[in-house]
N, C-alpha and C positions, 0 to 999 in steps of 0.2 A: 368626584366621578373618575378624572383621571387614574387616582391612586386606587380605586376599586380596580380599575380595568389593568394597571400596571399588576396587582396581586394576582389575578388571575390568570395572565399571559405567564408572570414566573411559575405559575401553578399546573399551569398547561405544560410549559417546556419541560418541569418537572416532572410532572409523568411520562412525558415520550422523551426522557432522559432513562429515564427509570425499566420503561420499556425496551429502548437498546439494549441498556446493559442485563434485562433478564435475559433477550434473546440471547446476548454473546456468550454466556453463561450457559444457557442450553445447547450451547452450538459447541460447547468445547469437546462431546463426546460423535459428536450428530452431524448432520448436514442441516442446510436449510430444509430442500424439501420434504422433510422426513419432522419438522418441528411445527404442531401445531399452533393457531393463534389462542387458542385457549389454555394452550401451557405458557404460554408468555403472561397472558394477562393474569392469569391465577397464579403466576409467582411475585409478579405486581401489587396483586389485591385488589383489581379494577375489574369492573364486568367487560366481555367482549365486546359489546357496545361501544366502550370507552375507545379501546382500539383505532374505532375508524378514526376518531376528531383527529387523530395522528398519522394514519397510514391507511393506505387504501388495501393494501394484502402484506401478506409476510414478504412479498415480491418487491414491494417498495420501502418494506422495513431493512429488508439485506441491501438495498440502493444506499439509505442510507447508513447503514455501515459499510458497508465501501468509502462513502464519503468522508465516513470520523475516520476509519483506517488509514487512506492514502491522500485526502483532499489535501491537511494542512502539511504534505510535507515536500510541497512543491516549492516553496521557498528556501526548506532545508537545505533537499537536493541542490536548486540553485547556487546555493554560497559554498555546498562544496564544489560545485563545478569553476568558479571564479580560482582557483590553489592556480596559483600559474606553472608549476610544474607536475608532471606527472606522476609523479612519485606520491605527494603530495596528496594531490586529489582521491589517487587511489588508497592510501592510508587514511582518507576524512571519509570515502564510501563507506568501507567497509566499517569503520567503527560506528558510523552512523546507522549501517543496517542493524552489527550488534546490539548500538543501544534500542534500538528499534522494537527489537526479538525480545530482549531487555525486559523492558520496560511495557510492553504493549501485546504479551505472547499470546492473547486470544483474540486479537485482532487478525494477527500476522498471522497464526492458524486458520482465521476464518477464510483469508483472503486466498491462503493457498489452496483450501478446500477447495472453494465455490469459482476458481478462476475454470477449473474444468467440469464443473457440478450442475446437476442438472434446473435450476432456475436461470432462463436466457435473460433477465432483463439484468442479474447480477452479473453474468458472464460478459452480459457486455458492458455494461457500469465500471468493471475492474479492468477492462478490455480499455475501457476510452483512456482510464486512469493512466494506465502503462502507454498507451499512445502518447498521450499527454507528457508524461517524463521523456520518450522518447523525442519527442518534437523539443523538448529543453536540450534535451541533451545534445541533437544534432546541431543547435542553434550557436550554441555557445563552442564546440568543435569548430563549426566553419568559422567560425571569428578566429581563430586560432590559426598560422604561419604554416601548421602541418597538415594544413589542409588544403592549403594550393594546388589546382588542379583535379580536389576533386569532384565528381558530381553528386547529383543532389541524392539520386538513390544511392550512392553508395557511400555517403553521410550516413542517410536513414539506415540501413544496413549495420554500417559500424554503430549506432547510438543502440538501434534494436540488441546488438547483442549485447553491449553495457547493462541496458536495461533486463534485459534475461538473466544475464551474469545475477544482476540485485536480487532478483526472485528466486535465483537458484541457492544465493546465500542465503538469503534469509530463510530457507527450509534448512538447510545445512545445520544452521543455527541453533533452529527448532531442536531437529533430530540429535544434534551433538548433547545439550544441555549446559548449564554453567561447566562442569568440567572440561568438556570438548571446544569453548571457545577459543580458546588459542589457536589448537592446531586447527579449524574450520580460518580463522583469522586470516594463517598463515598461509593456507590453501589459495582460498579468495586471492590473496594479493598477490598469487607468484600468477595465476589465473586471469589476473586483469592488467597485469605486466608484460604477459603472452599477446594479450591481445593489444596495448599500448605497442609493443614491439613492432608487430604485423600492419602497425597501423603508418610507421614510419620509412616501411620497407612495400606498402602496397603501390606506388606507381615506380619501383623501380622495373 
């Protein structure tokens, strides 16, 4: 009985596996709210019936890409933020956004669409997301000797623009293509060095 119920769950997951990726796929050219649930599931091969056992609208299907997008790279992020120098950290962001862009480019397409697009439960889904990095990233600052002194919003402030900085490369990235990596690279990092700078000169 178990291993009946075991085949069916992986059979489940399988299709609403199956279903992200047709959405992401449809979404390379499109937005969301412009992608029906019937082109999703008819590039699947499941009736739209099938749809719900997975998702209550295409509003919670873009929720959950957001999640495959940004959830697992909270840890990432983390271990770059641990480089104890500056330099450091800022050369493991940015290649980390690169491989990112890389390795993941209809994701990181989707997300820069739908951050100002018109489905609100996704805008705010990618919204918590960025929050969420932001509140790492202030965290791991105030533990940090150059941070003596400062207050809490104006941590939040400096992490906020770190976190913009990443969003702003990784479209950089998009747009440049493998060729333009470099110089988008090289950009990024004289950019986040500006801001490390101002960061050691703000309560003079």
């Amino acid at each position: 009985m178990s291993h009946t119920v075991g085949i069916r769950q992986a059979q489940k997951q399988k299709t609403r596996q199956a279903l992200l990726d047709a959405a992401l796929r449809l979404l390379e050219d499109q937005s969301l709210s412009s992608v029906g649930l019937r082109e999703v599931t008819r590039a699947v091969g499941v009736a739209p019936t099938a749809f719900y056992r997975h998702f209550t609208g295409m509003a919670d299907l873009g929720v959950a890409l957001v999640e495959e997008a940004l959830g697992s790279l909270h840890a990432t992020i983390g271990e770059a933020l641990t480089e104890p120098a500056d330099e450091d950290r800022i050369d493991r962001t940015v290649a980390l956004v690169a491989e990112l862009v890389r390795t993941s480019p209809a994701h990181v397409r989707f997300v820069a669409r739908e951050q100002h697009g018109g489905v609100a439960a996704v805008r705010a889904a990618i919204g918590e997301q960025l929050r969420r990095f932001a509140d790492e990233v202030a965290a791991a600052f105030a533990a940090e000797p150059e941070s003596a002194g400062w207050s809490g919003d104006d941590l939040e402030m400096l992490a906020g623009m770190y976190v913009d900085h990443m969003v702003m490369i990784a479209s950089a990235f998009l747009e440049a293509g493998p060729e333009g990596e470099e110089r988008v690279s090289a950009l990024a990092r004289r950019r986040l060095r500006l801001v490390s700078l101002g960061r050691r000169h703000w309560l003079d």
